[in-house]
C-alpha positions in Angstrom: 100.5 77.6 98.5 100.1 80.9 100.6 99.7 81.9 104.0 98.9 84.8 104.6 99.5 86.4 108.2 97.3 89.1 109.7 99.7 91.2 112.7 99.2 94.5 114.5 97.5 95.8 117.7 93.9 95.2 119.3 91.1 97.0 116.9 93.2 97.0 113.9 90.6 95.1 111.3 92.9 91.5 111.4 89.6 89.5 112.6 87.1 91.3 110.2 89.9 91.5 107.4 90.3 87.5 108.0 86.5 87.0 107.9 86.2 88.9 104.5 89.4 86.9 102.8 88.0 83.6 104.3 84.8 84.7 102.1 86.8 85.9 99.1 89.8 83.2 99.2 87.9 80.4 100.7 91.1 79.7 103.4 89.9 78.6 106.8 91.3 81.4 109.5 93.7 79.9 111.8 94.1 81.8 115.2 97.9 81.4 115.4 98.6 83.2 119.1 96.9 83.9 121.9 96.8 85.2 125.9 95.5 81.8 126.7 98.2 80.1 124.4 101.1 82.4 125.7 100.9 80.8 129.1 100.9 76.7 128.1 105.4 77.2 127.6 107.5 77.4 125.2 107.7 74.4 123.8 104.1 74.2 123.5 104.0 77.7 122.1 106.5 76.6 119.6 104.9 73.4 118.5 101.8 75.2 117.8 103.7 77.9 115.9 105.3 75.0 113.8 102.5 72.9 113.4 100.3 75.7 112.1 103.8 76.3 109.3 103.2 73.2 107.8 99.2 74.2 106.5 98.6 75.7 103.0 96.2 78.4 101.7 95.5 79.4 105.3 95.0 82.7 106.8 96.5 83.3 110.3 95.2 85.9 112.7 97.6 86.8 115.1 101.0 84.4 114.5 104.6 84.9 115.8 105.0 88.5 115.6 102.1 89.1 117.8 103.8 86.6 120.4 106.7 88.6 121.0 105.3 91.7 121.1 102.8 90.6 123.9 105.2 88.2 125.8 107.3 91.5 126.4 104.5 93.4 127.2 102.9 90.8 129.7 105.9 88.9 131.4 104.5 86.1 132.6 104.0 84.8 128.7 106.0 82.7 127.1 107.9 83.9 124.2 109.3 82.2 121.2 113.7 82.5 120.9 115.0 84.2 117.9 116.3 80.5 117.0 112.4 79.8 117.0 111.3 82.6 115.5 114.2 82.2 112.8 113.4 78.7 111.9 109.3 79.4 111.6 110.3 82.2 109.3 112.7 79.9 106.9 109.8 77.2 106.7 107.4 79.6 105.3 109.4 81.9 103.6 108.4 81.3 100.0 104.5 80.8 101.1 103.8 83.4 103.3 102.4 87.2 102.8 103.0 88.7 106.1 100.1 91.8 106.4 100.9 94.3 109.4 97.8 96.1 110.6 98.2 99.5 112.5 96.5 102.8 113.1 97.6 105.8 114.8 97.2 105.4 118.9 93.8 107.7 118.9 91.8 105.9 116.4 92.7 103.0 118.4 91.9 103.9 121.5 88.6 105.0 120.4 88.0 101.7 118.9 89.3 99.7 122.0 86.4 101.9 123.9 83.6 101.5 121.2 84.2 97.6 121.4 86.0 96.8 125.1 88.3 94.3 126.0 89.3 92.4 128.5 93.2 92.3 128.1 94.1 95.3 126.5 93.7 98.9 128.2 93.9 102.7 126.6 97.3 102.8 128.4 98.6 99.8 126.7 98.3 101.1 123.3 101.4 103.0 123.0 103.7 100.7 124.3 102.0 97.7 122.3 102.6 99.8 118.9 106.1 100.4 119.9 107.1 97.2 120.3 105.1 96.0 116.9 107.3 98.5 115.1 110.4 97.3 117.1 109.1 93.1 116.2 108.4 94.2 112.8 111.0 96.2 111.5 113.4 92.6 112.9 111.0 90.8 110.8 112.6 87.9 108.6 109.6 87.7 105.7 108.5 90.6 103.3 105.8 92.6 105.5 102.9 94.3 103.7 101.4 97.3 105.5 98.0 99.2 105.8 97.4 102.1 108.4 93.7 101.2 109.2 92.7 104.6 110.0 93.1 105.8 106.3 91.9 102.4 104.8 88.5 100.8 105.8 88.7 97.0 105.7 87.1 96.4 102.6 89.5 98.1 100.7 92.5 96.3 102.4 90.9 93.1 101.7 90.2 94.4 97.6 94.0 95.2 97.5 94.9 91.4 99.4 92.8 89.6 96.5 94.2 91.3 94.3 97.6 90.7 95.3 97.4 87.0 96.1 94.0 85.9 95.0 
């Protein structure tokens, strides 16, 4: 039983690094948080965040961390409580791998330009990678982490299959 979580900041690898364990591991790819999901409430929010806790051999892109780094960012999100946040962590504790995804703010801002987005600006960078090392270094699970501007993808994936595979 695993779960493994891919976290971090826009044009970090989590989709294409989901895409290649989803070929290596054979576990579907969940897409655990949202903009459109941040703005249906917290009780929705939470429901979906529990909901998704109860699956096995999944891979999540994007999950509770991601939530409260963007509902701080954007303030008209909802965010999970620490209560929340607290009792997702205790339910999964012993099943997930929690992967944190993160580049230095250059080599992201060159990728954000190569592929565009429609949420996420070159000014947002900076603060977004703040707050993932402020939600991540509060994180309740063991947190696994590659800088994705020394490793390509395929050799993150190569070290995740070897690690839980």
């Amino acid at each position: 039983m695993t779960i493994i979580i891919l976290e971090g900041a826009d044009c970090c690898y989590k989709s294409s690094i989901a895409t290649k364990l989803n070929k290596e591991l054979g576990y579907p790819i969940i897409k655990g948080s949202s903009f459109e999901l941040a703005t249906s409430g917290n009780e929705k929010l939470f429901e979906h965040f529990n909901k998704i806790a109860d699956e096995d051999n999944i891979i999540i892109d994007r999950y509770i961390y991601s939530n409260l780094v963007y509902a701080r960012k954007f303030k008209d999100y909802s965010i999970l409580t620490e209560e929340q946040q607290r009792a997702i962590e205790e339910k999964i504790r012993h099943k997930a791998k929690v992967i944190y995804l993160h580049a230095d703010p250059k080599v992201i801002k060159q990728r954000l330009r190569d592929r565009g987005d429609e949420y996420i600006n070159d000014r947002d960078i900076e603060p977004v990678l703040d707050l993932y090392r402020e939600v991540m270094s509060n994180a309740g699970l063991h947190t696994y982490s590659w800088d994705t501007g020394q490793w390509a993808s395929d050799e993150i994936v190569e070290d995740l299959t070897y690690l839980f595979g």
